[in-house]
Backbone bond lengths (Angstrom), bond angles and torsions (degrees), N, CA, C in turn:
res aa  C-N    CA-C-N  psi(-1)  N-CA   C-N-CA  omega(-1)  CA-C   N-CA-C  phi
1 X - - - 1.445 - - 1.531 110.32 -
2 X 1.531 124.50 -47.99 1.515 134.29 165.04 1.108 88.51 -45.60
3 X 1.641 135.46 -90.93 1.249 116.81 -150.44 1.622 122.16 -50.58
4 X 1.440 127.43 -41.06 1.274 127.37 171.34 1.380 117.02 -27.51
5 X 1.604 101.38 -58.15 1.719 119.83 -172.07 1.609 107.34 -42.28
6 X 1.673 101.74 -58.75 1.184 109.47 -161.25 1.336 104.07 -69.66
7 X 1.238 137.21 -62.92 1.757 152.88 168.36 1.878 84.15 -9.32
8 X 0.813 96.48 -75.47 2.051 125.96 179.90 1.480 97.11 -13.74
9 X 1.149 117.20 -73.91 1.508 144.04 -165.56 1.321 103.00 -74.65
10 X 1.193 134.25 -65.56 1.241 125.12 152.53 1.432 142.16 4.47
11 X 1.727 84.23 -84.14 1.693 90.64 160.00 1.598 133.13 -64.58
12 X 1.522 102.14 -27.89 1.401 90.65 167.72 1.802 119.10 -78.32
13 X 1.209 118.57 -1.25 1.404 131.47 163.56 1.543 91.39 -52.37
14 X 1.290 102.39 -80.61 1.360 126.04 -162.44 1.654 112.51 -23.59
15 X 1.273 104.09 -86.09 1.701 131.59 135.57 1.500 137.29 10.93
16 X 1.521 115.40 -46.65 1.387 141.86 158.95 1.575 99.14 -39.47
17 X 1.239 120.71 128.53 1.636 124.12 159.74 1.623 110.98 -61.70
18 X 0.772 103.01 125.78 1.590 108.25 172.03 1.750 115.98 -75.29
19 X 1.292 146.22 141.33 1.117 123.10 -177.37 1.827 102.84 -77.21
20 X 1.512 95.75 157.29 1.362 112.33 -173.34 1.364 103.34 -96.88
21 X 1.304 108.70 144.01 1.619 103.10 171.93 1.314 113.97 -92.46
22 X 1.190 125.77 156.35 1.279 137.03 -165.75 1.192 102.58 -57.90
23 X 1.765 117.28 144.62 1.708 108.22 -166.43 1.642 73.30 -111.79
24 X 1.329 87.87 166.61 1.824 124.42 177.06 1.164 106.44 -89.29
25 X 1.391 122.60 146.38 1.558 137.96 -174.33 1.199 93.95 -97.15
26 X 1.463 116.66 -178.70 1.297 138.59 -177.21 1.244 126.47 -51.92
27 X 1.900 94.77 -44.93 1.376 115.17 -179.26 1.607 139.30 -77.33
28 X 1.806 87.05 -18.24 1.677 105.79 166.92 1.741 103.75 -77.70
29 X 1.163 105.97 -44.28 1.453 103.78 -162.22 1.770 101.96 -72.71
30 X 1.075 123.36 -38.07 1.351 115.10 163.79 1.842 111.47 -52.81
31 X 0.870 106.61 -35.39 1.836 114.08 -168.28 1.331 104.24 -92.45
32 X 1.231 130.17 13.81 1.286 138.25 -174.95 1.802 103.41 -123.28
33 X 1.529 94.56 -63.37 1.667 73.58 174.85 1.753 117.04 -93.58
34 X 1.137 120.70 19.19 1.764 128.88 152.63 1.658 101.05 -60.71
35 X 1.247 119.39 -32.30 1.490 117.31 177.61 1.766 104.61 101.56
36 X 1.351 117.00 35.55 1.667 116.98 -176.76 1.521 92.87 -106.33
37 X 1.100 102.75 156.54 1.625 120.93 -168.34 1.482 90.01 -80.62
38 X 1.435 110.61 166.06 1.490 97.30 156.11 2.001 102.01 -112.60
39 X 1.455 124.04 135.69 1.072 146.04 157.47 1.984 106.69 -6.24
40 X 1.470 138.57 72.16 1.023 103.27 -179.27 1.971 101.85 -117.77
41 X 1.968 93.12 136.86 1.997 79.62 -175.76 1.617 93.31 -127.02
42 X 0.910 110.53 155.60 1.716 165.70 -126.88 1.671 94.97 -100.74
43 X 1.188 143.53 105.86 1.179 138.98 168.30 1.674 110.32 -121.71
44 X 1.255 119.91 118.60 1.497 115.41 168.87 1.587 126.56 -132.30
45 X 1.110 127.01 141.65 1.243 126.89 -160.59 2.298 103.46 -135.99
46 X 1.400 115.21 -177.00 1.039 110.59 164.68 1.801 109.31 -168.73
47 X 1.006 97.13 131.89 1.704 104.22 177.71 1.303 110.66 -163.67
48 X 1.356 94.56 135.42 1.541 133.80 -179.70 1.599 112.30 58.80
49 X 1.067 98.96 55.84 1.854 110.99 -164.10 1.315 142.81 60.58
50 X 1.859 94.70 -1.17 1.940 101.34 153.93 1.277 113.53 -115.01
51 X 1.499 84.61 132.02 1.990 110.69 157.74 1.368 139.43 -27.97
52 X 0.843 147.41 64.55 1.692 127.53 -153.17 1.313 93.26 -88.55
53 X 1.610 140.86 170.02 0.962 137.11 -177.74 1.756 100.16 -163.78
54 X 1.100 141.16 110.46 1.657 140.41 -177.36 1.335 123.35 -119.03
55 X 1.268 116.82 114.39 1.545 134.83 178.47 1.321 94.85 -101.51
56 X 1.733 105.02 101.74 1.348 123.43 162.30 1.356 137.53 -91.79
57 X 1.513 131.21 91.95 1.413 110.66 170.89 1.178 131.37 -46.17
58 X 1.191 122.21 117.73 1.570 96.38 176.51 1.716 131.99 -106.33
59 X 1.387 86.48 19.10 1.497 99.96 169.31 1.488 99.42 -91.26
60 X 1.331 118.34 -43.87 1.908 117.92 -173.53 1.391 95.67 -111.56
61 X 0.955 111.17 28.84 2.035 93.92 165.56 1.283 111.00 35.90
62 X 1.198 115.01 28.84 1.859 102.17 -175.60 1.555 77.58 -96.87
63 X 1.354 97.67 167.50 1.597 110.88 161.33 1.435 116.98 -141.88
64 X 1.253 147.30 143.99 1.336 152.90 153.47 1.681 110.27 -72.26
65 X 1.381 119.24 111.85 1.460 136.56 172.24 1.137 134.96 -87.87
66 X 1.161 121.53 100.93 2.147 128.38 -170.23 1.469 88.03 -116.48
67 X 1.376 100.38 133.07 1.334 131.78 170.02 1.700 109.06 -148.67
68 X 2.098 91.55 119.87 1.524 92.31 -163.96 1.958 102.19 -133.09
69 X 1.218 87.22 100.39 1.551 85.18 167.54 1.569 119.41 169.64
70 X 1.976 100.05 165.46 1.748 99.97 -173.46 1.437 122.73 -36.15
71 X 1.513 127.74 -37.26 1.270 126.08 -156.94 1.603 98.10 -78.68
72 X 1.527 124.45 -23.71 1.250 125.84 -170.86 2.062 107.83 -81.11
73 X 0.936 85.93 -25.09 1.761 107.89 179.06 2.219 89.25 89.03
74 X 1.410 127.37 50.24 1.273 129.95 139.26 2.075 97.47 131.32
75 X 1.044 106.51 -96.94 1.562 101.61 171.80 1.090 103.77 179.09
76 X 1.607 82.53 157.46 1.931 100.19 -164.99 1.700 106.73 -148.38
77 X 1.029 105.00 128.46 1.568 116.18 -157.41 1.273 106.35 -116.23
78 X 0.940 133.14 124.68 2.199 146.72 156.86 1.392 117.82 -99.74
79 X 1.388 94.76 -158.64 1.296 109.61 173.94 1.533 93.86 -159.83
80 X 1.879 120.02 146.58 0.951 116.78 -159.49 1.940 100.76 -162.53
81 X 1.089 120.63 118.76 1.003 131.12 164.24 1.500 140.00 -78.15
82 X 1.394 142.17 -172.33 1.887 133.51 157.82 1.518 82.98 -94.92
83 X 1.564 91.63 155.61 1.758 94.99 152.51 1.822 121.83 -72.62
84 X 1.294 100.31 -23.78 1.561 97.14 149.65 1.381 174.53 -140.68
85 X 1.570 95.83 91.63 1.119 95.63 -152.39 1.495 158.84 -34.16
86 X 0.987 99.60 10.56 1.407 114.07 173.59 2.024 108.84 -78.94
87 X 1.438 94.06 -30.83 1.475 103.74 -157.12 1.436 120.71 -88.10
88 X 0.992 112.19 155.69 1.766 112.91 166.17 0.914 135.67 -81.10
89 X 1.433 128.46 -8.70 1.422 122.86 178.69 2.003 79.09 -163.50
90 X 1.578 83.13 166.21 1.598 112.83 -171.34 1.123 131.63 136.71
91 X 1.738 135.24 -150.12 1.392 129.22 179.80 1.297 95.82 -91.22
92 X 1.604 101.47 158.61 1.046 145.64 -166.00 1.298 121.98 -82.71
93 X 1.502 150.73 100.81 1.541 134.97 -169.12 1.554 93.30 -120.76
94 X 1.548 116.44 104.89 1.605 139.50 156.50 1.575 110.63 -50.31
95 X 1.103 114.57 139.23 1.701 126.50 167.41 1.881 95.63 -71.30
96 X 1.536 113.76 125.86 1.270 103.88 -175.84 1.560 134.21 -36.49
97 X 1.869 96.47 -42.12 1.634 103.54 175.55 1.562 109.97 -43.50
98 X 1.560 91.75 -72.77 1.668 102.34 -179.11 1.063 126.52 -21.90
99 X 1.724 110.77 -52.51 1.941 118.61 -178.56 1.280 95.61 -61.71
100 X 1.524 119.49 -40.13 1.848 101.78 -155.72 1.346 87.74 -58.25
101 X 1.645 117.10 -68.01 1.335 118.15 -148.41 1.894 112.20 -50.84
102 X 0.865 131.11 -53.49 1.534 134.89 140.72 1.682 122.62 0.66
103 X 1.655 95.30 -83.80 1.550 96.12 163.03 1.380 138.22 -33.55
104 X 1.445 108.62 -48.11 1.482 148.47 159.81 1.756 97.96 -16.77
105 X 1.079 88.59 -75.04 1.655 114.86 -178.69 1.628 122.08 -64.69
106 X 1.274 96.78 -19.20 1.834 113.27 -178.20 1.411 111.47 90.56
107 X 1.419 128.26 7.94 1.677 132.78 -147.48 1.777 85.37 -117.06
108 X 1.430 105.36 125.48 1.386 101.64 162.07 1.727 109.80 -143.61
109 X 1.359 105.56 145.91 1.533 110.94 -156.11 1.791 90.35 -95.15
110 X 1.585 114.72 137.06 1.237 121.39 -177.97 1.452 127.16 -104.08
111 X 1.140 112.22 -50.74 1.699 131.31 175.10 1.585 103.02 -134.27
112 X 1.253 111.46 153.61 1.388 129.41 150.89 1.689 120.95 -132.90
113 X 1.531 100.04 133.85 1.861 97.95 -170.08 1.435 92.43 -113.44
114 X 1.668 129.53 136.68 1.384 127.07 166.11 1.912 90.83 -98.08
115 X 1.263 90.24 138.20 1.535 117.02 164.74 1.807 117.20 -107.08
116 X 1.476 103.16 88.83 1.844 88.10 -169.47 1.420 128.51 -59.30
117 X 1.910 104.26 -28.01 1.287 158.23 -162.05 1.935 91.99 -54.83
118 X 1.299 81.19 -59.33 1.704 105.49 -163.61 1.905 108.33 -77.29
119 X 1.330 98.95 -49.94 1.121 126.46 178.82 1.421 105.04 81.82
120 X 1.689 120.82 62.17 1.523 148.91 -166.33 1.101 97.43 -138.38
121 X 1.951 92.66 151.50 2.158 113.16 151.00 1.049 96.96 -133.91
122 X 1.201 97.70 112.37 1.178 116.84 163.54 1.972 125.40 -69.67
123 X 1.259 116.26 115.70 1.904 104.78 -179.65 1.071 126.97 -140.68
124 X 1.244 107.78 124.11 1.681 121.81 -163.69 1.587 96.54 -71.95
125 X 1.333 130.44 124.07 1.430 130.59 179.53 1.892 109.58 -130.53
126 X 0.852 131.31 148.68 1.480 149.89 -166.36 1.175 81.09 -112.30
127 X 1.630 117.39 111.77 1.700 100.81 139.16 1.799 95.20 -139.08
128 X 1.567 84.22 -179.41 2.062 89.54 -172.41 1.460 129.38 -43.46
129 X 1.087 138.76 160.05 1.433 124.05 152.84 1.489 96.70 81.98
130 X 1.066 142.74 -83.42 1.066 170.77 -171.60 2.127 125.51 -60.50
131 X 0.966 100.65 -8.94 1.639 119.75 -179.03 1.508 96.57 63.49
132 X 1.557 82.87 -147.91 1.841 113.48 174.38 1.237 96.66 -84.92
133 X 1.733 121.46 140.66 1.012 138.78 -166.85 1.892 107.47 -151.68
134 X 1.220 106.80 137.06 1.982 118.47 164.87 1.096 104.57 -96.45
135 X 1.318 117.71 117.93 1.405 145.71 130.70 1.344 128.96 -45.11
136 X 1.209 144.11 73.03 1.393 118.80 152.17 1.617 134.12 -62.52
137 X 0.917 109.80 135.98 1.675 122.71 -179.15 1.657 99.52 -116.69
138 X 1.460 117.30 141.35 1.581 131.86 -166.18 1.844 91.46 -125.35
């Protein structure tokens, strides 16, 4: 009967949609295999003794996420998109690892706003003790 349960649970592990990463239009995928780089810039910020560090595409809004410090217990890095991609600012969709490891910690990332103007990302982040909180990254 235990084993049933668990088998059970399992599969609905299994089962869960994974988030999708933002697919590429016509025009990336032509500009991708023409051999053009895609545009990626560099945003870093620091508060309350962790690092944030963001490798932004800015053709796919994807970004690569480093976060380095004591309060985190060392660093833990993703990759993390908007839910829409078209947009500049909004919620946040984590690569599953990433959220677990995050969660882990109690810290969960909510919105991100790009400012081109400014040349900022702005990110609303949940962590302990401390509530919902904005991040700027330069």
């Amino acid at each position: 009967m235990l084993r049933g349960a668990v088998f059970a649970m399992a599969m609905v592990a299994r089962t869960q949609p994974a988030p999708a990463m933002p697919r590429r239009g016509m025009l990336n995928r032509v500009l991708m295999h023409a051999g053009f780089a895609d545009p990626i810039e560099h945003f870093e910020g620091t508060f309350y003794g962790v690092t944030a560090k963001l490798d932004l595409n800015m053709r796919t809004r994807v970004a690569d996420v480093s976060l380095n410090g004591v309060p985190l217990g060392g660093r833990v890095s993703g990759t993390g998109w908007l839910k829409d991609s078209e947009a500049e600012a909004g919620t946040v969709i984590l690569e599953r690892g990433f959220a677990k490891r995050l969660h882990r910690r109690f810290v969960s990332i909510h919105s991100a706003r790009l400012d081109r103007q400014q040349h900022t990302v702005t990110v609303s982040v949940n962590v302990p003790v401390l509530g919902v909180i904005e991040i700027v990254l330069q």
